[in-house]
C-alpha positions in Angstrom: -23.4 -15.1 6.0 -21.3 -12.1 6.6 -22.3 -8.8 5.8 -19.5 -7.7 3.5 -17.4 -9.6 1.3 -14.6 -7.7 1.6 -13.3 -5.1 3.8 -10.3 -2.9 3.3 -7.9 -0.7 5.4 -6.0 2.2 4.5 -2.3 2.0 5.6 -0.6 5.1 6.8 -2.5 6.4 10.4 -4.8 3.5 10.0 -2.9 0.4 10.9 0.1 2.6 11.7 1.6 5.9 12.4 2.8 7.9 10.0 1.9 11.9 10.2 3.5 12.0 12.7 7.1 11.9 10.6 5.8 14.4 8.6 5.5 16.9 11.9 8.8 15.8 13.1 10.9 16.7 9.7 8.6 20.1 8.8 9.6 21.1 12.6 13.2 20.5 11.4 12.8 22.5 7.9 11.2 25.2 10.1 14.4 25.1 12.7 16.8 24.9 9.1 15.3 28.5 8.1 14.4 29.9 11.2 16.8 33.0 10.6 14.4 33.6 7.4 11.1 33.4 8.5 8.9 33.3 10.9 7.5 29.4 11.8 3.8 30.0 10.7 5.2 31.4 7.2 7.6 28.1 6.5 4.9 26.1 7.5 2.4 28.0 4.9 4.6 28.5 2.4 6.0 24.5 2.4 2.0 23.3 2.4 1.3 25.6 -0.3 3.9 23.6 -2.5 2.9 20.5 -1.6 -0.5 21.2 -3.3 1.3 22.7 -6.6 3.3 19.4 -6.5 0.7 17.4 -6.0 0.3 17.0 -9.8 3.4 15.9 -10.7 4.7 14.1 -7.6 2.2 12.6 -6.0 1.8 11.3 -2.3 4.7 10.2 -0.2 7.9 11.2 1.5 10.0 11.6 -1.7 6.9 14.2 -3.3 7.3 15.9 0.1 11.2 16.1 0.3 11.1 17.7 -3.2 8.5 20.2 -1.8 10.8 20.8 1.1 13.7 21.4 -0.7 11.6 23.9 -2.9 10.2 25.6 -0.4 13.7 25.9 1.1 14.7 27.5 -2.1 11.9 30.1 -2.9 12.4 31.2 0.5 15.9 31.8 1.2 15.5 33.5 -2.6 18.2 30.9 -3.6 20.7 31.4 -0.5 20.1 27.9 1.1 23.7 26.1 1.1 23.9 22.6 -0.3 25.0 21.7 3.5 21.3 22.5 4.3 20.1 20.9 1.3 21.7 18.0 2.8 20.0 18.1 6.0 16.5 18.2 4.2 17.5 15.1 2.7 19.1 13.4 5.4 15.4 14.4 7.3 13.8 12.1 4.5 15.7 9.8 4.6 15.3 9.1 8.5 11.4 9.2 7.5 12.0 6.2 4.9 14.0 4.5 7.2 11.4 4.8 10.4 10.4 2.1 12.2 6.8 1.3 11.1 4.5 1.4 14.7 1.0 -0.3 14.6 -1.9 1.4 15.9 -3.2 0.1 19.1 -5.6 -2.6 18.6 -4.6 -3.3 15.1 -2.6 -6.4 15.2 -5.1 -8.6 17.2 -8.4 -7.0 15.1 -6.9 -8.3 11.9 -5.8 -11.3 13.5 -10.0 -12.1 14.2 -11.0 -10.0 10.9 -9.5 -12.6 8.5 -10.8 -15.7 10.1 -13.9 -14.5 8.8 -13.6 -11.9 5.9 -11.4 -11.1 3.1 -9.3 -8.5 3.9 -7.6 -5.7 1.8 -5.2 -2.7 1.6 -5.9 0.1 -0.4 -3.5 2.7 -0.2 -1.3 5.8 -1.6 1.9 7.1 -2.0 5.0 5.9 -3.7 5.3 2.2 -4.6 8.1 1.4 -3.0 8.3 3.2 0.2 4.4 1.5 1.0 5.5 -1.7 -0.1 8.5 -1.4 2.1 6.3 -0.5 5.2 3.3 -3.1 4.4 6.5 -5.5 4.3 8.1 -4.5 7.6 4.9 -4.3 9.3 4.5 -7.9 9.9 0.9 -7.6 8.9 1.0 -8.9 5.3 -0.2 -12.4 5.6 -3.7 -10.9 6.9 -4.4 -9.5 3.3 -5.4 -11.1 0.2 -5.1 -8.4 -2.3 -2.5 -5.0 -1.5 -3.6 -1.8 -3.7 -1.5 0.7 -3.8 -2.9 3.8 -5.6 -1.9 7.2 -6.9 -5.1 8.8 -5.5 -8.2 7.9 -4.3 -11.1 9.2 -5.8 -14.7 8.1 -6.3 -12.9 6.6 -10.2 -10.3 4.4 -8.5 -12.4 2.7 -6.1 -15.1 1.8 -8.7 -11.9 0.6 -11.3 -10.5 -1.1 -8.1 -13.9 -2.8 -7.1 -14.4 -3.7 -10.6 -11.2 -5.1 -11.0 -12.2 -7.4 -7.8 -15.6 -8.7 -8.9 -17.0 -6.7 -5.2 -20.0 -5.3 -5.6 -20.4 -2.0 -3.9 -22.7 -3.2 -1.5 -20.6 -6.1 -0.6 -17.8 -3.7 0.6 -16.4 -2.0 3.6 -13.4 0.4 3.8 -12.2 1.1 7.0 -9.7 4.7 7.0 -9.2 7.9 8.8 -9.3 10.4 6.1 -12.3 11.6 4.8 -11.4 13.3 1.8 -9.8 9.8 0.8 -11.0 7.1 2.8 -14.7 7.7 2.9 -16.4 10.0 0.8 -15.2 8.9 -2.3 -16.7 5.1 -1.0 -19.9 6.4 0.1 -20.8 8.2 -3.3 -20.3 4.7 -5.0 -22.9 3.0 -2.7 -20.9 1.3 -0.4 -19.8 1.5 3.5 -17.0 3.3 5.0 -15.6 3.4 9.2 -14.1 6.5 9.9 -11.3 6.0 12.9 -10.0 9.6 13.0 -6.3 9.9 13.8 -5.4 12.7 16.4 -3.0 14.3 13.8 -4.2 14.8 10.1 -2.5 16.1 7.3 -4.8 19.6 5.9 -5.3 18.1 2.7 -6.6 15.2 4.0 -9.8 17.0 5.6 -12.9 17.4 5.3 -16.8 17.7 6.7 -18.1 15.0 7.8 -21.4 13.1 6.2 -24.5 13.3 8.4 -24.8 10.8 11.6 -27.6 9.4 9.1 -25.7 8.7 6.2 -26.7 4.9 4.9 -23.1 3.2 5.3 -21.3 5.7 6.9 -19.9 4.6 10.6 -17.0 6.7 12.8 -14.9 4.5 15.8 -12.9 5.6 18.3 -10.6 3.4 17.7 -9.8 0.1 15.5 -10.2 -2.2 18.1 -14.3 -1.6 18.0 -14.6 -2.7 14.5 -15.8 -6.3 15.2 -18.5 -5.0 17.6 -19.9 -3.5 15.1 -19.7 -6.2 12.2 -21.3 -8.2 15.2 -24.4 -5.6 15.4 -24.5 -5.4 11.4 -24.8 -8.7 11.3 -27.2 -8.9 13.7 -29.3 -6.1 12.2 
C-alpha cells in the first residue's frame, strides 16, 4: 500500500520555469529608468512595492506589472512618459505570453507518479494566467484535482485537505519554496520535498527545518522523487 494518498506539486519553478521571467522584465524596468537611478535602487524600490501590493493584488504577472508601473512612477516623481509605460506593459505581456518550459525530469516522473498515486496541483497566482500555463503545459491529464490559491498558508492547506477527505499524514507536497511549499505543510503534520530552484524570488525564502524534521525531505532535483517513495515505502 503506498505511503501517501496523495501527493501534490507546486507549479511555477517546480514543474516549470518561471522566475526566471520575472529577472528578464525587472532587468528591462531597471534599463527603462537607468537615467534615474542607480540598478540596486530600482531593484529595492520595485521589491519594496511588490510587498505593499501584496495585499491587494496578489501573486502573478498582472500584481507585478502594476508594481512595476508604480514603481516607475514614484521614481521618476511622475515624469515617466506613457511611451515607457507602454514598454512595462508590453514586458508583461511577453511574460503572459512565454512559452511554458518543464523542468528536467518532470514530464517522465509524473508520467510513473500517477500509475501509482493520486496526483495534485496546488498553486498561486492569478486564475487565469495558471490556468493558461497548467493548460499549455501538456501536463494536465497527470492530475486529478488543480488548486489554484491566493496564498498558501498553514489555513489553506488544512481547508484544502479538508476539502479532499486527505488526512495529513496521507499527504505529500512536493515545491521549491519554503515559505510556501513546505512549512506551512509541515506545521499541519504532513510531508513536504523541497527541490530548490537555482533562482528564487526574496519573498519566497526562508530557513530551512532541521535535517531531522519528521516529514521534511530536500532533492536535487525532481527526477529523485520516486527513489525515495521507493525507500519510504520500504521503511
Amino acid at each position: 500500500m503506498p505511503r501517501f494518498d496523495t501527493i501534490a506539486f507546486d507549479a511555477d519553478d517546480t514543474l516549470w520555469h518561471n522566475e526566471r521571467l520575472y529577472i528578464t522584465a525587472q532587468t528591462k524596468l531597471k534599463t527603462l529608468l537607468a537615467q534615474y537611478h542607480r540598478p540596486e535602487w530600482i531593484e529595492e524600490r520595485l521589491y519594496q512595492t511588490e510587498m505593499r501590493n501584496l495585499q491587494h493584488f496578489g501573486y502573478g504577472i498582472k500584481a507585478f506589472a502594476l508594481s512595476m508601473i508604480e514603481t516607475a512612477i514614484e521614481l521618476t516623481e511622475g515624469r515617466i512618459s506613457g511611451g515607457e509605460i507602454q514598454t512595462i506593459i508590453d514586458s508583461a505581456r511577453e511574460m503572459l505570453a512565454a512559452e511554458v518550459e518543464l523542468l528536467e525530469y518532470v514530464a517522465e516522473t509524473l508520467a510513473l507518479l500517477a500509475k501509482r498515486y493520486s496526483l495534485m496541483v496546488i498553486t498561486k497566482g492569478d486564475l487565469r494566467d495558471q490556468e493558461l500555463k497548467i493548460a499549455r503545459s501538456g501536463l494536465a491529464g497527470y492530475f486529478g484535482q488543480i488548486e489554484i490559491v491566493s496564498d498558501k498558508s498553514r489555513e489553506s492547506y488544512e481547508r484544502l485537505l479538508r476539502r479532499h477527505n486527505i488526512a495529513p499524514e496521507r499527504f505529500l507536497m512536493v515545491g521549491n519554496s519554503l515559505p510556501s511549499d513546505i512549512l506551512p505543510v509541515l506545521a499541519l503534520g504532513a510531508s513536504a520535498v523541497y527541490v530548490p530552484y537555482r533562482l528564487t524570488w526574496a519573498h519566497e525564502t526562508a530557513a530551512p527545518p532541521p535535517a531531522e524534521q519528521p516529514g521534511y525531505y530536500e532533492l536535487e532535483h525532481l527526477g529523485l522523487l520516486p527513489g525515495l517513495l521507493e525507500r519510504l515505502e520500504r521503511e
